[in-house]
N, C-alpha and C positions, 0 to 999 in steps of 0.2 A: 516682816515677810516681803517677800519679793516675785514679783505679778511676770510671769510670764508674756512677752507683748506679743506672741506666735498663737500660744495656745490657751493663753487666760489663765494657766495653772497655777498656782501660789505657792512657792519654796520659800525655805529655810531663810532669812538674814543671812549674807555672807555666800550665797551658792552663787557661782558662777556661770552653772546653764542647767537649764528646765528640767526638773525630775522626771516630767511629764513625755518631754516630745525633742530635748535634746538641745534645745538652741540656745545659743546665747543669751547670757542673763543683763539687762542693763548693773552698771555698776558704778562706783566711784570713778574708777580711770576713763569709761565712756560713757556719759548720763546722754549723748546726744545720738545714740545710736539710731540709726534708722531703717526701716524693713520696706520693702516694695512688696505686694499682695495684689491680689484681683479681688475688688469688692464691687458687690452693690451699691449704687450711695443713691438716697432718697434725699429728694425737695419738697416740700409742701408747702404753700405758701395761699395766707386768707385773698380769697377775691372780694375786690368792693370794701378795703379798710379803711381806704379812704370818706367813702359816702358813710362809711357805721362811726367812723368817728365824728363827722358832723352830725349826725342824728341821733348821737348816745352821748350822756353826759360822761365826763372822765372816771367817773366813781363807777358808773357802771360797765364804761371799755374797761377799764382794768380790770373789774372781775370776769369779762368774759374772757377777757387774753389768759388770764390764769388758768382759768379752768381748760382753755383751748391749749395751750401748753402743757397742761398737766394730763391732759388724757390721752394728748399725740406723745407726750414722753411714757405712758403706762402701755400702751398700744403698743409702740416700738420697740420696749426692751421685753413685752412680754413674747415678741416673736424672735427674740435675741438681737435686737440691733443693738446698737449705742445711740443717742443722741449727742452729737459731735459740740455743734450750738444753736443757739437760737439767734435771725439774723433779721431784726425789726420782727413781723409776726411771723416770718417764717421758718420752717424746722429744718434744718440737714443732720440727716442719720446714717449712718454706715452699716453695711451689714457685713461681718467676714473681720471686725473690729472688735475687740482684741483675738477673740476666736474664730475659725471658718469653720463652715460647713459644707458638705456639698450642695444643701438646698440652701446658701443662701440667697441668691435671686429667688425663688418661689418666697421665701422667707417676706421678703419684703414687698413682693406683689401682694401676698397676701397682709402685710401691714396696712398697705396704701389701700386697700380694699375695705378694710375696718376703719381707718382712721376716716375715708370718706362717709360711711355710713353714719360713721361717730358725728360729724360737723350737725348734722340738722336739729339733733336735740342741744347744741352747743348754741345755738342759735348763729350760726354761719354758714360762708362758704368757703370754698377751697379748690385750688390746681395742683395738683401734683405730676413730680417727673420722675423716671427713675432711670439710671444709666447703670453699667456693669462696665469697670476698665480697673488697668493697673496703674496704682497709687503709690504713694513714699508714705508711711506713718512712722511719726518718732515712737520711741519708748517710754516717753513721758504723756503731756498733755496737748502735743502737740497734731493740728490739725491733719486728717488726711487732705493730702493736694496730688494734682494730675489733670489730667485733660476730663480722664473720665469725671471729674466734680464739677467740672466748670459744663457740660456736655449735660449730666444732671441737671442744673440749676438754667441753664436754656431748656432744656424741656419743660420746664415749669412753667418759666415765664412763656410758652409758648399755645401749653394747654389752657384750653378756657376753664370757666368754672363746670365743677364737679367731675374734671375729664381727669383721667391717670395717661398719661402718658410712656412709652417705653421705648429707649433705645435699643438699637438693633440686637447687640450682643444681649440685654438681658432678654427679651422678648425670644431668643434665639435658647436660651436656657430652657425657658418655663413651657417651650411652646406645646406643649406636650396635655397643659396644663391649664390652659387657659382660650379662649376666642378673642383675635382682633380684629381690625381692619388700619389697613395703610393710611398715614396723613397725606395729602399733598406734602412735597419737597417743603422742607423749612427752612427759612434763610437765618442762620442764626449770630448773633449777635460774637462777632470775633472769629467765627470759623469762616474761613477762606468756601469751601463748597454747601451747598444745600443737604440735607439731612432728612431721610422720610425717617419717621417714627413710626410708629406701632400706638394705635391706639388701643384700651382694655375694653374690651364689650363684656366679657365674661368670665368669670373663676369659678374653675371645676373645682370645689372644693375638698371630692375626695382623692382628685388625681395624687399618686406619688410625684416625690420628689425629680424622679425621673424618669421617662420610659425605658422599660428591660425589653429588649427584643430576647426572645425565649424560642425561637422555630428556630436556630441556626443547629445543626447536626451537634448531638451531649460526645463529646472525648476523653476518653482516659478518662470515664467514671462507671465501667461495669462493676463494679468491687461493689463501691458506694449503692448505687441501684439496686445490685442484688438484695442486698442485705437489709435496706429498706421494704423489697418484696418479699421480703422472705420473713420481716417482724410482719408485716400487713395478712400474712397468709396464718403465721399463727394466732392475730388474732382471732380471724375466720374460724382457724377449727378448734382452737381452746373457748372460745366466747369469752376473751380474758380482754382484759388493755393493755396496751403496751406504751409506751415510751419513745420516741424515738428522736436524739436532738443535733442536728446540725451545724457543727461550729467550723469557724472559719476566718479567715480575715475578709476584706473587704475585693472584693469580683472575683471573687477565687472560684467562681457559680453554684454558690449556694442555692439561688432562684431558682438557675437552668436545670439543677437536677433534684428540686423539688417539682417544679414544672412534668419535668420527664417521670416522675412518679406518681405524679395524680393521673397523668395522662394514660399512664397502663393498666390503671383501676377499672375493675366494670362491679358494677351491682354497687358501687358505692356514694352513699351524702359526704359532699368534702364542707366544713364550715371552717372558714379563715377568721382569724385576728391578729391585730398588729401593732406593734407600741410605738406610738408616735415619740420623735426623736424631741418636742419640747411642747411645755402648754401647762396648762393647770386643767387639775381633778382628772389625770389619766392613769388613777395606777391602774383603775380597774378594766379600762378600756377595751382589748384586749377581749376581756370575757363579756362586754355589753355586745362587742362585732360580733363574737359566735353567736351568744343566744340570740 
């Protein structure tokens, strides 16, 4: 099989581009192909390993380092990162590696958000950073590199313990979705100018992935509209249920003109549910939001 480096999709032995999304397949003639993407890329790294190593014997650092590896590695890919490596105790993750999403920045704020809650029963601490830029990734096992990783990994080293720190551009993604406040300018280590970050105070954790702005005037969708008024009406005078399902591709305003249809309802209870796009124990999801 042969792994799609675009979209994560697994073809055939022998295919040449992605059954899935179309791109190019690595292969014999080019194993060193390599892709530019905009990804998240997370730092985490233990604060004070220094003083736990002198105050813990090596039998028992070692197992707290495993276990502290092994739950910031189940944390991270269970929000779809990759964990890229491990760099002395500290983790670099990618998110948008091998597959993107459009929430990957929320994706990974909300990792660094668990992963910190994770450290106290771990018995640790931890700084994390997280930057969003465009990177080179090979096709093989090769590292994501760019500015945006090195830009990451100073925001680490910059945040104190238990702080998450965020550069401009991902912080400019999620903003939707979370509370910060501004750092003083950071002079960071190799970059020519000062850098303010974004500190995390807060995660909304039922925000969407993004905000829909839904007031701008609905276009070239009376068809649609109607016909959704006009199932809602017979429900009313049959006392029957009806069906009614909306398909589409991606912004083509499905929201907008569901939006525009609740809105012309009167005398009616609306209860929503939603299938989150990853996670464990969500088939039912979905039906716990309504009831």
């Amino acid at each position: 099989m042969v792994t799609c480096p675009s979209c994560g999709r697994e073809n055939p032995a022998g295919s040449r581009f992605c059954n899935s999304c179309g791109a190019p397949l690595p292969g014999p003639e080019a194993p060193g192909r390599e892709y530019r993407k905009v990804v998240t890329v997370l730092f985490c790294d233990l604060a004070g390993s220094t003083a736990l190593g002198e105050s813990v014997d090596p039998e028992a650092l070692r197992t707290i380092l495993g276990r502290y590896f092994d739950e910031m590695r189940l944390i991270v890919e269970r929000h779809g990162g990759t964990v890229e490596k491990f760099i002395g105790d500290a983790v670099m993750a990618v998110f948008g590696v091998p597959q993107l999403h459009e929430d990957d920045a929320l994706r990974a704020v909300r990792a660094a958000v668990e992963m910190r809650d994770a450290l106290p029963e771990l018995g640790v601490e931890a700084r994390i950073g997280l930057n969003t830029g465009e990177v080179v990734v090979g096709a093989g096992d090769r590292l994501a590199t760019g500015d945006a990783v090195n830009v990451a990994a100073r925001l680490e080293q910059a945040a104190a313990s238990g702080e998450i720190l965020l550069g401009a551009e991902t912080a400019q993604l999620v903003r939707d979705a979370v509370e910060t406040e501004p750092t003083e300018p950071l002079e960071l280590k190799g970059k020519s100018e000062s850098l303010v970050a974004q500190r995390l105070l807060r995660l909304h954790e039922e925000a969407p992935a993004f905000a829909r702005h839904l007031d701008a005037p609905l276009v070239g969708r009376d068809r649609e509209l109607r016909r959704l008024q006009e199932a809602f009406a017979q429900a009313v005078d049959d006392r029957s249920c009806q069906l009614f399902t909306i398909l589409g591709v991606a912004g083509i305003g499905k929201s907008r003109l569901t939006a525009e249809f609740l809105g012309s309802l009167e005398d009616a209870t609306v209860v929503r549910g939603r299938c989150l796009p990853y996670g464990e124990g969500i088939t039912y999801w979905p039906v716990v939001e309504v009831l």
